[in-house]
N, C-alpha and C positions, 0 to 999 in steps of 0.2 A: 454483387455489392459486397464489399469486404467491411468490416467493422472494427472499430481498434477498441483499446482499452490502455491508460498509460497514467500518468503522473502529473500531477501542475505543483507549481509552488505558488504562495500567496504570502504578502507580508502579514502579519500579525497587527489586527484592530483592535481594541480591547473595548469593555461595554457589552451591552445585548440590546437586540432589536428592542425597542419600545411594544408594548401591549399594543397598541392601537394597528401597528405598521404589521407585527407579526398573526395577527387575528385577519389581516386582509391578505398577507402571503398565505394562510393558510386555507385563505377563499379562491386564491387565483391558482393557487398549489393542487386543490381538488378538481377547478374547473377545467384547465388543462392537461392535467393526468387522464382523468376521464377520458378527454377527448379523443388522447393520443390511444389509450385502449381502444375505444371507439371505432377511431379509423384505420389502425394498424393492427392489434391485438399486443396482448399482455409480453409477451418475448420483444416485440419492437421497447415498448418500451424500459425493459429491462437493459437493451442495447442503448438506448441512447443516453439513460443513466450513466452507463459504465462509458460513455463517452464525454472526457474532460472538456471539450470546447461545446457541446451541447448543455453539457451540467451548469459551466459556467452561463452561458446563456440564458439557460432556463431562471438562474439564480439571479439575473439580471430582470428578466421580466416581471419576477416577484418585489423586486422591487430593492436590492441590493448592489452597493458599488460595486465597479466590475471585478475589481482584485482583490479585496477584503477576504481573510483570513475564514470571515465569520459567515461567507455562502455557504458553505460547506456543513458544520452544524445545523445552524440556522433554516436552510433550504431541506435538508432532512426531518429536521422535528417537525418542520410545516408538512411535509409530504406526513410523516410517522401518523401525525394528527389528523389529516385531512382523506388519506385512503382509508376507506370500509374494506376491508379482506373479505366478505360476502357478497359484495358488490361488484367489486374490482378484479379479484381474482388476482389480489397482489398483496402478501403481509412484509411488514418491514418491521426488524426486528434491531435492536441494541439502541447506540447514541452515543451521549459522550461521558468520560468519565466511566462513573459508578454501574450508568444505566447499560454501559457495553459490555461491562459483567454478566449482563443479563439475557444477553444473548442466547445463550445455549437453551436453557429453560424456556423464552418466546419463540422459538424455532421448535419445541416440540409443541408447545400450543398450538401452532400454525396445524400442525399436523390434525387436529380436533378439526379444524374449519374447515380442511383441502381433504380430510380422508388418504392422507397419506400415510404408507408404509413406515412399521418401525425400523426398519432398512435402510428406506427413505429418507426417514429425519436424525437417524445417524450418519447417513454420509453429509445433510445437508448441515451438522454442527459439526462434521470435521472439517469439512470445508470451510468454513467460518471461524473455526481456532485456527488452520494451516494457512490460511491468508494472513493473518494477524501473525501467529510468528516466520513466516516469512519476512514479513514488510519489518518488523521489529530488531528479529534476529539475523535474517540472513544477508539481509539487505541495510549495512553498517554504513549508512549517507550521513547519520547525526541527527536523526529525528525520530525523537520518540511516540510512542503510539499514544495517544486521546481519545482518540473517537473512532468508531468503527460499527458500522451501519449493515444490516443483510436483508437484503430485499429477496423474497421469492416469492415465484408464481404457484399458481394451482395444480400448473404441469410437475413442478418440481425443478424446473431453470430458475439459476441465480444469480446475482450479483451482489459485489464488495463496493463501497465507498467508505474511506479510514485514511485518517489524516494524521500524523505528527508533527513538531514543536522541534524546533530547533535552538534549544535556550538561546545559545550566544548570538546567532543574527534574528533572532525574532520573528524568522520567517517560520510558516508552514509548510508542507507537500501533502498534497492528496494524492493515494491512490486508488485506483480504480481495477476492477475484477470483472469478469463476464463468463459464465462456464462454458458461454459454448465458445471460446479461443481459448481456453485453458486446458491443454493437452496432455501435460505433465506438473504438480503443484512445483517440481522445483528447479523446472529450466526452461527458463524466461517466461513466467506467466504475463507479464505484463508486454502488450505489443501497443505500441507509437507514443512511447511515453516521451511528456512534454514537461518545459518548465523555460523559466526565466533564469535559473539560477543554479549552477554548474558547481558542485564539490569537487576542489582540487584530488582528494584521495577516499574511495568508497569501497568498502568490499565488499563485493556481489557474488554470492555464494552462487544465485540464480543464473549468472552467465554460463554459454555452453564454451567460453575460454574455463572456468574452475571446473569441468566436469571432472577431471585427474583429480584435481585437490578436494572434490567430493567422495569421489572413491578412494582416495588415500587420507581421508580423513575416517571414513570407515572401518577401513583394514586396521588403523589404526588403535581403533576399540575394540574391534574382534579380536585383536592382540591381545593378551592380558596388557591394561594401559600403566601397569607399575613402570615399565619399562623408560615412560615417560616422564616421570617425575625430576627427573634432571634437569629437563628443559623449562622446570618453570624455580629451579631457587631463586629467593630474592638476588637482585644484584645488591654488593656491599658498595656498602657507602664512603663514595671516591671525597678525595682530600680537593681543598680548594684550590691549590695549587695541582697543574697540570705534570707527572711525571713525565719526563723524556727518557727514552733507551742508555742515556749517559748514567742514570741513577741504578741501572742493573750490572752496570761492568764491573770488572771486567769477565764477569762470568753473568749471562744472561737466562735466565729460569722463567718459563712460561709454565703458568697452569695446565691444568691437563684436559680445565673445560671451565669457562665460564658463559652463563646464561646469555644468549644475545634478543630472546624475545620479552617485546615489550609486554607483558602477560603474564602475571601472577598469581595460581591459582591458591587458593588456599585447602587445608588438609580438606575440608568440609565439601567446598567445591571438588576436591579432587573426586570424592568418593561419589559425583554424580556420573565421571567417567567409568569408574568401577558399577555401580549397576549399570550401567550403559551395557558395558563388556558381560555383565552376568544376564542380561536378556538376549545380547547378542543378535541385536537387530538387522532384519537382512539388507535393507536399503538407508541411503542415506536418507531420505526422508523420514523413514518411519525412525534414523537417529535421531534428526533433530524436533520430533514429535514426542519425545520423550522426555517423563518432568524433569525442571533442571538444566535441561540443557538451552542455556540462554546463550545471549551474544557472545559473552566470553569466553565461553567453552568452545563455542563453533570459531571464532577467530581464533584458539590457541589451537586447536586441532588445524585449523589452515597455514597457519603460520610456520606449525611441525613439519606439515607436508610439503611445502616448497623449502624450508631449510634441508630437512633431512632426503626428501626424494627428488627435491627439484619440482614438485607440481607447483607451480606455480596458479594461485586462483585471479580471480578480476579483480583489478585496484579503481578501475572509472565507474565514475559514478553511471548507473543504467538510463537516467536523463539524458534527453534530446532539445536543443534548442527549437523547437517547436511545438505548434498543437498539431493534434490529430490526422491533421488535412496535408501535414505539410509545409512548405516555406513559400513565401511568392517569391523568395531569390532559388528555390529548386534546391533549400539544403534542409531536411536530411535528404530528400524526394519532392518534386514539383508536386504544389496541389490537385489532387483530384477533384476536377470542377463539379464532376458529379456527385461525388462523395459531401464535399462540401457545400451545393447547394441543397440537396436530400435533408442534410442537420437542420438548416435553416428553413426549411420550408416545412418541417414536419411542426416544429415547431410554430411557426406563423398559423399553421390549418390547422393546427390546435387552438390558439386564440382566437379565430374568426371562430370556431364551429363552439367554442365552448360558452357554457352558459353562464354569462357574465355583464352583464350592465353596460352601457357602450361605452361608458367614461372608465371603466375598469380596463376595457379589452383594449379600446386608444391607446392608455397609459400605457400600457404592457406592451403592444407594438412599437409605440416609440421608445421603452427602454433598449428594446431589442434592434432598434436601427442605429441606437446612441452605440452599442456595442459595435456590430457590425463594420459602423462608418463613423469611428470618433473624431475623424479631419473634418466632419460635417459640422460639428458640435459649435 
């Protein structure tokens, strides 16, 4: 059985669940977690988390529209609130906003409850910053990071749920994380990523097309990066009127260099490449692990690297017109029947086994067949 982990997009709802609605997700939230612990143990359900067409489901059962922005918070504060980490053998750390700040610090708590190594719970918050600035920095779709969610077990297996905001179409993307398909943080962690909604031009640091324009974004900074500073002068400020070659003759004089990347660092920015180059980092990772170097830095070092050496890195967006399973027209890949009915049934023999009222477990059945089979509706 293979497991994916990938992407959805959701339009943006505004509001918050009502008290009434989210105090009964947070009852159906606990009775079905449970279950799935129950019947699979704590690593299934970590996988089916970090599965977008399970998540969405699951978020449907609780009692939210299917493609609302606001499963995604909403359906984690109710899990954040409804699992016992003593009980469960599962803590969930961050949220949205302010509260995903807080991450690092609720990841070593965990450690208090699980008897984890301090080994342990430092790989387990670098993991949890290096997903975040991947999704933020490396991965230039046009959505900013909000919310960012970290689930771990007892064992020390993890997963990411973390979503951004796309100002101008008001869409969301969620991503999704799972460490055990996560082989390398910074070439392709995400496998079968889905969505509705295709960015014309993204830059994917993470594709193993930019793995040149990673190592020559590198070399780059083990260079002394003074070297660089030419490639980001301001462009001067062209007349409104469009010159033609006729206004140079009859003697024609070209500059001996002007700037053609969109990307202008300033002296202060610059000098985050300068300690960059004075740590002298051995990997690209552990480059863009270092403070500072945010999206702009890593886009002006990619941009360097296919002007000046020709590496050229990924411009498409890492979205796939599908979920998880696949397409029922066989594009990207034909559905896996078994893969796909595994999701759905894990979750239905959660709601049958889990302890919950018969009018609660009904409901939650039927939100889950209104997803499944919306021609039914």
């Amino acid at each position: 059985m293979s497991y994916r982990s990938g992407i959805s997009n959701l339009p943006l709802h505004g509001g918050k669940a009502p008290r009434w609605l989210f105090n009964r997700m947070v009852k159906l939230a606990g009775a079905v977690t449970e279950a799935v612990i129950f019947e699979y143990g704590s690593g299934e359900f970590l996988r089916r988390i970090s599965d977008p067409y399970w998540f969405q489901a699951f978020s449907c059962v609780l009692g939210f529209d299917w493609h609302s922005s606001g499963t995604t918070t909403t359906t984690c504060g109710a899990l954040k609130t409804a699992i016992n980490p003593e009980e469960d053998g599962i803590f969930i750390a961050g949220g949205k906003g302010r509260a995903s700040r807080r991450t690092p610090k609720e990841i070593q708590g965990a450690g208090e409850i699980f008897s984890l190594s301090q080994k342990k719970l430092d790989d387990l918050v670098y993991s949890s910053k290096i997903s975040a600035k991947i999704d933020n920095s490396c991965i230039q779709d046009g959505y900013q990071l909000y919310h960012h969610v970290f689930f771990l077990t007892e064992k020390g297996e993890w997963a990411v749920v973390q979503q951004g905001m796309n100002e101008s179409t008001k869409y969301a993307r969620r991503y999704h994380w799972l460490s055990d398909s996560v082989e390398k943080y910074i070439n392709e962690p995400h496998n079968g990523i889905c969505c509705d909604l295709q960015e014309k031009k993204s830059l994917d640091m993470t594709s193993h097309q930019s793995h040149d324009s990673r190592q020559t974004s590198l070399d780059l900074i083990l260079d002394n990066p003074d070297h660089l500073k030419k490639y980001f002068q301001k462009k001067p400020q062209m007349d409104v009127k469009q010159a033609s070659l006729d206004n140079f003759c009859p003697e024609l004089t070209l500059p001996g260099h002007h700037p053609v990347l969109d990307v202008d660092l300033s002296p202060r920015e610059f000098e985050v490449l300068k300690n960059a180059w004075e740590l002298q980092p051995e990997s690209y990772e552990e480059l863009i692990s270092l403070k500072g170097m945010g999206p702009k830095k890593i886009r002006a070092l990619a941009l360097i690297s296919d002007l000046v050496y020709g590496d050229r890195p990924s411009w498409d967006d890492p979205v796939k017109y599908s979920f998880t399973h696949g397409g029922k027209d066989g594009f990207p890949y034909p559905v896996d029947r078994e893969v796909y009915d595994h999701s759905i049934q894990t979750l239905k023999d959660a709601l049958e086994q889990a302890r919950l009222e018969k009018k609660d477990r009904y409901q939650g059945i039927k939100r889950l067949e209104r997803m499944i089979h919306p021609d039914n509706n």
